[in-house]
C-alpha positions in Angstrom: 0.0 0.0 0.0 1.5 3.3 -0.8 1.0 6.4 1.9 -1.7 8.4 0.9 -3.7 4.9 1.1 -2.6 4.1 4.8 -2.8 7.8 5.8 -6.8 7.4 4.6 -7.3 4.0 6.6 -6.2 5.8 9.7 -7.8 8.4 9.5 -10.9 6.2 9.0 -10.2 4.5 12.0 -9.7 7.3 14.4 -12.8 9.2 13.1 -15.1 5.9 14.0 -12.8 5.9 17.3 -13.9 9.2 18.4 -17.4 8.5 16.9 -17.4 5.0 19.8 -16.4 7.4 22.5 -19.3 10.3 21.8 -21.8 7.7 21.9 -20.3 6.1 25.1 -20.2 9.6 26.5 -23.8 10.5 25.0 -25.1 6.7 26.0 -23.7 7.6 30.0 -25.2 11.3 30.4 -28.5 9.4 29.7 -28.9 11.6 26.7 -28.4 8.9 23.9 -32.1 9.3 23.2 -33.0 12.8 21.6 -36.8 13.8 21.4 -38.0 16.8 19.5 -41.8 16.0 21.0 -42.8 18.3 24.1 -44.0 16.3 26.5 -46.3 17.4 29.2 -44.6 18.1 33.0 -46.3 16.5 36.2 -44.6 17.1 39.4 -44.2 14.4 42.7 -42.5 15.1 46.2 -40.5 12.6 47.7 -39.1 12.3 51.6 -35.8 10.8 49.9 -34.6 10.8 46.2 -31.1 8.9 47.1 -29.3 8.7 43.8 -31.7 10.4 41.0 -30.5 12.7 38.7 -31.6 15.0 36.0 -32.3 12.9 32.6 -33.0 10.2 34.8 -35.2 7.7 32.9 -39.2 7.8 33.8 -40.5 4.2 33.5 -43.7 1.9 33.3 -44.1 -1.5 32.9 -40.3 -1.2 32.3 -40.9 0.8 29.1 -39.1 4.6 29.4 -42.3 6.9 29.3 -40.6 10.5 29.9 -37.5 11.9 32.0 -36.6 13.5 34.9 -36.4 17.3 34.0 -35.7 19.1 37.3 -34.9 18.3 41.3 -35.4 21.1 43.6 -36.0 21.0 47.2 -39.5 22.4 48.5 -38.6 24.5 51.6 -42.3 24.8 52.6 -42.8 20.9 53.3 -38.8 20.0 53.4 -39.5 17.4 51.1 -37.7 16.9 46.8 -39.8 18.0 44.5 -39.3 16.1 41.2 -40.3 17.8 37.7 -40.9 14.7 35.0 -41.5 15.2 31.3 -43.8 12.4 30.1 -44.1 11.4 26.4 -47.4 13.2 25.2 -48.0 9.2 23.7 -49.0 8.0 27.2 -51.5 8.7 29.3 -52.1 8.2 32.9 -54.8 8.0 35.5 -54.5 11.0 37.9 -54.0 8.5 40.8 -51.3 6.8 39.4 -48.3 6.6 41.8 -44.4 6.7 41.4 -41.6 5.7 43.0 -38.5 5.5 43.1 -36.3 2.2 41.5 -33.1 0.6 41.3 -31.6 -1.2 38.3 -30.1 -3.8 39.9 -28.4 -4.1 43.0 -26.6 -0.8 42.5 -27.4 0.5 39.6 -28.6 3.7 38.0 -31.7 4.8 39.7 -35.4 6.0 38.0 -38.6 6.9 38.5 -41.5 3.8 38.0 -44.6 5.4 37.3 -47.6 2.8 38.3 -50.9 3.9 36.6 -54.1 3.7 38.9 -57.7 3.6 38.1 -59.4 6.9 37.6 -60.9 8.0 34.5 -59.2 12.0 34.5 -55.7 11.6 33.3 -52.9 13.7 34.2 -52.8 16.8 32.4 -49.4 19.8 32.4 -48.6 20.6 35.9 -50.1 18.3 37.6 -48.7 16.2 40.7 -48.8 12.7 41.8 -49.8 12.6 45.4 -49.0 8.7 45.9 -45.5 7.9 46.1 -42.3 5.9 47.6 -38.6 7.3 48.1 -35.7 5.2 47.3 -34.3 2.9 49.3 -31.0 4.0 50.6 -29.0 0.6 51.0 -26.7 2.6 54.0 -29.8 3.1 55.3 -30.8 -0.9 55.4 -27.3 -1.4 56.3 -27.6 0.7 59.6 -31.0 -0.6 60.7 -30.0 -4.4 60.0 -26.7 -3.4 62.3 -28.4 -1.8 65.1 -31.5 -4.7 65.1 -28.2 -6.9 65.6 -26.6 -4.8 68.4 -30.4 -5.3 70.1 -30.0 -8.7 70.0 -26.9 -9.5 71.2 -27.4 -6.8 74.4 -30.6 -8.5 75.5 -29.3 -11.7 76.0 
């Protein structure tokens, strides 16, 4: 092969490198998946959001229905108030509850969405009253430590 030949295959090859590591990068932010649909915002409050993040995924019946768009904290109630963006595709009963899930053992956490059984559907700015924090495993860890420490003093 003559230079200008192997020059061109490398080339090739780093472009598709750096190509591999934007969508890595893209694929870890949680913004692999690019909608131009405006979806509609309901709101939840949660005593504990452990892990969640911004772009988090919004799921039900483990198919991704919207995203987290905003965390703040509501000083009024001392609770996390939790902005979600659902796909304007799906519609939900307004008692449907969420909470918030695990992948796995430790994995990236997201909002489960379970729908209930009224006929009025969520609408823009609406917010889920039923819901469940996350369970904080530290939290598990502790109580399963001091349940132990009980034991063993009362004997």
């Amino acid at each position: 092969m003559n230079r200008k030949t192997t020059d061109t295959l490398v080339g090739m090859f780093v472009i598709l490198g750096l190509g591999a590591l934007l969508f890595l990068a893209l694929k870890a932010g949680n913004l692999a998946s690019f909608t131009f649909t405006k979806g509609y915002e309901v709101q939840a409050l949660f005593d504990n959001i452990g892990g969640l993040k911004v772009r988090a995924p919004v799921k039900s019946a483990g198919v991704v229905v919207g995203r987290v768009s905003a965390i703040n904290f509501d000083d009024k109630r001392f609770r996390a108030s939790v902005v979600m963006e659902l796909d304007p595709r799906y519609a939900f009963p307004k008692d449907s509850s969420a909470k918030i899930l695990t992948s796995g053992l430790l994995g990236e956490q997201y909002v489960g969405l379970e729908a209930g059984g009224d006929v009025a559907n969520l609408k823009a700015g609406d917010r889920i009253t039923m819901t469940q924090s996350a369970v904080v495993l530290e939290n598990l860890i502790g109580q399963f430590l001091y349940g132990k420490a009980a034991e063993g003093g009362s004997k």
